[in-house]
Phi, psi and omega in degrees: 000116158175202149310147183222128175187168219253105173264135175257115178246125183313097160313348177266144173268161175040083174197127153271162189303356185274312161259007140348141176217324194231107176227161182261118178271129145227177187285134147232173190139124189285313157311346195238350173283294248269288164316313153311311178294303169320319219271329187291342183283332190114001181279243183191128205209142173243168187225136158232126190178175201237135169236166176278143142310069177190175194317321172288322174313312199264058173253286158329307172319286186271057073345300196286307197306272181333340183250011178034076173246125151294117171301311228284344188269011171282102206251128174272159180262118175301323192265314198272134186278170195279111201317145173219161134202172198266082166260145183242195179223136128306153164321305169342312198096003180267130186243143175256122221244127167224070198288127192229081154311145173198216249263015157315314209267033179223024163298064136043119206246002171260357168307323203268129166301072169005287207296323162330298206280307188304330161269000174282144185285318187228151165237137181250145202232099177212040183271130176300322175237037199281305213256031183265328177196185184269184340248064168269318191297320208242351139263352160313302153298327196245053152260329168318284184296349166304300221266350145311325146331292205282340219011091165260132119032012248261132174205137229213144176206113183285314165090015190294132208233098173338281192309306190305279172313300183037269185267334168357324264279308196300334162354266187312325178283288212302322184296359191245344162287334182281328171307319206301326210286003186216040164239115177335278179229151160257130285144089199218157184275182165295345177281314182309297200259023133313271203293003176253340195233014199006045161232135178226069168252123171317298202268326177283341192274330174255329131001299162316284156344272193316269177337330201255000192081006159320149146276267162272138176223140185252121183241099175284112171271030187050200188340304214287027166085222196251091139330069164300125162209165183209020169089340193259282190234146177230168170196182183232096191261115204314168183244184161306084172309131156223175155243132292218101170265304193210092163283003129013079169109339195283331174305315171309313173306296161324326222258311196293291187313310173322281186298310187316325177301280170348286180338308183274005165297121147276333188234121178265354170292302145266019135329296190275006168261302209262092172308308200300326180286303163325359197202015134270319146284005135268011179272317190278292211278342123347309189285321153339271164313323175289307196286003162273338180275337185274350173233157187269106174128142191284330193261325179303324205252002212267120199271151167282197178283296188325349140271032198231315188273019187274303174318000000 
């Protein structure tokens, strides 16, 4: 569940959007990069989410059809148009950002088909902006909480977005803490779990996490691979030398190897007792996120299995 919306990228290097001239349209949205990976690994992923009734929505729309992404919880908004934003890169590495929200943020919780949802084994929660307003915001929480109710899978990326929060900051920390006590698995950057626990020694900082009722936490360390825990045992499981053309999408692409792994699990209770298996699937899905790093575009770039056990 989350965003599906249109990124526009300044094709001039070292340019800002005032002088921009030349942009690239692709689908974006980390929940729906997160549905790519799965469906491309071979697994089975549905997408929920608001797109506008105009060219871009179903522009997006078939996208996800072409990655055979289940579609049917995909609902268009007839008044709003489809969320875009704008970005360049300066030399620098600073990027200039312009976010024009539309109809992500007017998803409903009676718009979502219960029974649907309700045959899924997992629901992954990874929207950027799911938790900036209504009413999105509050079908957002309490799908979460049905589908722990429901004992679903719950698996959660806070996804935090500079550019989004901006003066924000306390916001953004209590709503994703109000999440945690019905989450499975977690999935947070180095940043992230900076800015939720204000500390930044790893093992006290997911401890905290770990204390709100995270189960399993995955901490992406870029090159240097996974802070992996289960509360029990923790360890720092390594990645893939590659080399880093377009890192876009690769925390999705992880999050996406994970539930596909996940997936094929029956009993998820003892999932999360068994480190060792945990670290075998973040070792795969580790491998995942790197070969997303070797090509340009986040969904474009999303490797098969078989280029994966190639690895």
């Amino acid at each position: 569940m989350g965003e599906l919306l249109i990124d526009f990228f300044c094709k001039e290097t070292d340019s800002d959007l005032v002088d921009g001239k030349n942009f690239e349209k692709q689908a974006g949205g980390a929940p729906a990069n997160v549905c790519a990976t799965i469906s491309k690994l071979g697994g089975h992923a549905s997408f929920i989410g608001k797109v506008g009734n105009d060219p871009f929505g179903y522009f997006l729309k078939n996208t996800l059809l072409q990655l055979k992404v289940d579609t049917s919880m995909l609902i268009y908004d007839h008044v709003h148009p489809t969320t875009m934003a704008f970005v360049s890169l300066t030399s620098d590495g600073e990027r200039d950002f312009v976010f024009n929200r539309g109809a992500d943020a007017y998803l409903e919780e009676n718009e979502i088909d219960e029974n649907l949802v309700a045959n899924a084994s997992i629901l992954h929660f990874g929207s950027a902006t799911a938790l900036l307003s209504e009413p999105f915001l509050s079908t957002y929480m309490n799908s979460i909480r049905k589908g722990k109710e429901q004992h679903q899978f719950i698996s959660f990326d806070p996804n935090f977005r500079k550019d989004l929060w901006k003066e924000d900051m306390n916001s953004f920390i209590k709503r994703v803490r109000e999440c945690l006590p019905y989450v499975d698995f977690l999935k947070v950057s180095e940043e992230e779990l900076f800015i939720l626990t204000d500390t930044a020694a790893h093992e006290d900082a997911v401890n905290n996490l770990h204390s709100l009722g995270a189960k399993i936490i995955a901490v992406t360390l870029g090159e240097k691979g996974t802070y992996l825990s289960n509360g029990t045992h923790a360890k720092v499981v390594t990645s893939t030398p590659i080399h880093s053309v377009d890192s876009t999408g690769a925390g999705d692409a992880f999050v996406g190897a994970m539930l596909y792994q996940i997936a094929q699990r029956n009993e998820y209770t003892r999932l999360i007792k068994d480190f060792k298996g945990l670290e075998e699937m973040t070792l795969f899905s580790n491998k995942v996120g790197a070969l997303v790093c070797t090509k340009v575009g986040a969904i474009t770039a999303i490797p098969t299995l078989e280029e994966v056990m190639e690895m």
